[in-house]
C-alpha positions in Angstrom: 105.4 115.8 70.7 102.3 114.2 72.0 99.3 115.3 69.9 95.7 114.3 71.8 92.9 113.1 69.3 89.3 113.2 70.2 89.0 110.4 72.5 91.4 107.8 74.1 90.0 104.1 73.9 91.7 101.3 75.6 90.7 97.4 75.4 92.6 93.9 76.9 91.0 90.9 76.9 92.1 89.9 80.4 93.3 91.1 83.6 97.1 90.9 84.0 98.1 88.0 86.1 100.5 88.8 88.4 102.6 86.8 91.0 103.4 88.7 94.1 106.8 88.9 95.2 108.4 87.5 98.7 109.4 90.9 100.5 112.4 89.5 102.9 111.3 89.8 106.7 113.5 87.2 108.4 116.5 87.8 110.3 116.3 91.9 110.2 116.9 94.0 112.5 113.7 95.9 114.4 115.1 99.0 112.2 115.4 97.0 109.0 112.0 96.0 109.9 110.7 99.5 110.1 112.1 100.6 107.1 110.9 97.4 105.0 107.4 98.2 105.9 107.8 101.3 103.4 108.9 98.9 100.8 105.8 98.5 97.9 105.3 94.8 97.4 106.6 93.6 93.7 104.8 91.8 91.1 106.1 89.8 88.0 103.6 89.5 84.9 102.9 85.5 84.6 102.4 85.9 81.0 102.4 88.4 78.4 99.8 91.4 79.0 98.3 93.8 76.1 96.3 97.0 76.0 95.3 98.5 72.9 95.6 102.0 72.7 93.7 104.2 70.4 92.9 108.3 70.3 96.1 109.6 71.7 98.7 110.0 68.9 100.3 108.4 66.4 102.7 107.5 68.7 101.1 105.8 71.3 98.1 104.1 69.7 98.8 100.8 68.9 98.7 97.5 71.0 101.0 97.8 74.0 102.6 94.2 74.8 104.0 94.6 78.3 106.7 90.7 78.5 106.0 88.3 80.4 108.4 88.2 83.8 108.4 92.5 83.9 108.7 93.6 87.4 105.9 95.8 88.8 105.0 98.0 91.6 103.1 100.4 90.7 105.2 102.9 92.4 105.7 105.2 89.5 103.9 107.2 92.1 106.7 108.4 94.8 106.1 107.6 98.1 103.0 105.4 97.2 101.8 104.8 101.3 102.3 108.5 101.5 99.5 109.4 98.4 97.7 106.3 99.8 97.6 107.9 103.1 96.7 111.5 101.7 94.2 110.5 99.3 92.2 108.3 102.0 93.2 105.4 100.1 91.7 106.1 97.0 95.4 106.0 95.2 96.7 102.9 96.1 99.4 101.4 93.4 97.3 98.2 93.2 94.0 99.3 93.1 92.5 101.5 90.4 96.4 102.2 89.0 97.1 98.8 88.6 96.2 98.4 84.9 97.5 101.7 83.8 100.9 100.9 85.9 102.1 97.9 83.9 103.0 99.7 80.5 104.2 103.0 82.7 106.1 100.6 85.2 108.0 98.8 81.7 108.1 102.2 80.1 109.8 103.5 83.2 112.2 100.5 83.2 113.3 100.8 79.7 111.8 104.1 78.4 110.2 102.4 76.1 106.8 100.6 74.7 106.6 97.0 72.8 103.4 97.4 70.0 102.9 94.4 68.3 102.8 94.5 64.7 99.4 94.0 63.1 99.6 90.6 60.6 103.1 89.6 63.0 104.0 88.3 66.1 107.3 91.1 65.8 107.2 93.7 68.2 108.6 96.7 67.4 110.1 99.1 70.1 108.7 103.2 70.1 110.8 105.2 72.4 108.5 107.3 74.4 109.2 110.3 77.0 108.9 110.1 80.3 105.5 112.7 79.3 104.4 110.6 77.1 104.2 107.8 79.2 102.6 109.8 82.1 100.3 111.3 80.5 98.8 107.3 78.6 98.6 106.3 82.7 96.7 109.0 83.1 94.4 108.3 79.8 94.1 104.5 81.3 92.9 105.2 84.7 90.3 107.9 83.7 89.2 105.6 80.5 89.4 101.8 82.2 87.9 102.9 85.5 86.3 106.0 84.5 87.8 108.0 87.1 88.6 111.2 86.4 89.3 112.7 89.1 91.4 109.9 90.7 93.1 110.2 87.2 94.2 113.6 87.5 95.2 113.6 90.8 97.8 110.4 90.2 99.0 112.2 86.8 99.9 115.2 89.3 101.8 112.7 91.6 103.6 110.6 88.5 104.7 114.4 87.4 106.2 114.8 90.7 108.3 111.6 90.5 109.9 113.5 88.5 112.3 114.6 90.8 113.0 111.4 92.5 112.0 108.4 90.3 114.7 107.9 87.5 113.2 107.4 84.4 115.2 105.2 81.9 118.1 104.9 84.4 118.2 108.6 84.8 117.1 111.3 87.5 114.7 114.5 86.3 115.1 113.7 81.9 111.9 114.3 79.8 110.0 117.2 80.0 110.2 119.3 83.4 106.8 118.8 85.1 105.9 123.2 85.1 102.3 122.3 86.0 102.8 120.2 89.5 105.2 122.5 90.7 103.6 125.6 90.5 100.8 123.9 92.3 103.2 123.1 94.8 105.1 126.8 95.3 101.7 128.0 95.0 100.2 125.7 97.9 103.8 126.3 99.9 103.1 130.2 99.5 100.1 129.8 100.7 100.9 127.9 103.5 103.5 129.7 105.0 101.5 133.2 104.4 99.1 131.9 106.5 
């Protein structure tokens, strides 16, 4: 159960450097062209990254090492262009989401967090929910960029992805996102009533 102290703090002492991934374009077809233009541009870490984490719960505070070589899109978010597009831009997986989308993109991955040990260069591995993990993104973009709003409204789409983004290698586990879909029925309703 994730138990929220007074205030989150987070601290790095660098960006993470990233090295873009080739996304194939030669010899496709003009529909396998189409289609790769919806495909989010991937990213490896070129060295280990850390965050530390403090003010959430027990659980989560710590110093988050994300290894080097993990794979990252930032498209925890589904449909990324899509919340781009809605969100005149302002959500873009590489923009303001970027930092908080290298531990969710690992947790996603392995549904789980490396913290290093404090004295050690051991990292120990905390299991953390899908929730969990949603919910520090959300902490980081609101804390690191001091975005609030921006924060909340990419929390309510990484709650969504819960229907189509496996988490862990699985479809829909963790904790069933009630909020977002309510807003959704609720903004449906009102839609078709009108």
């Amino acid at each position: 159960m994730l138990i929220i102290k007074n205030k989150a703090k987070f601290s790095f002492d660098e960006l993470p450097q990233l090295q873009p991934q080739l996304i194939k374009t030669k010899n496709l077809t003009w529909w396998q062209h189409i289609l790769n233009a919806r495909t989010p541009r991937k990213y490896h870490l070129v060295q280990d990254w850390s965050i530390s984490v403090s003010g959430i719960s027990a659980k989560l505070d710590g110093t988050i090492v994300v290894p080097k070589n993990t794979e990252i899109d930032g498209a925890s978010i589904p449909f990324p262009w899509f919340v781009a597009f809605i969100t005149f831009g302002i959500l873009r997986p590489m923009g303001i989401l970027l930092t908080a989308s290298i531990p969710h993109d690992y947790a996603f991955i392995h549904g789980k967090l490396n913290y290093k040990q404090e004295g050690s260069e051991q990292l120990q591995q905390r299991v953390v929910q899908r929730h969990e993990v949603d919910y520090l993104f959300y902490q980081i973009v609101k804390d690191v960029n001091q975005a609030p709003v921006s924060a909340a409204i990419s929390w309510l789409a990484v709650r969504l992805g819960w229907y189509w983004i496996k988490y862990n290698g699985k479809y829909r586990n963790g904790r069933f996102p009630l909020l977002i879909t309510s807003l959704l029925v609720l903004a449906l309703t009102g839609l078709l009533c009108f």
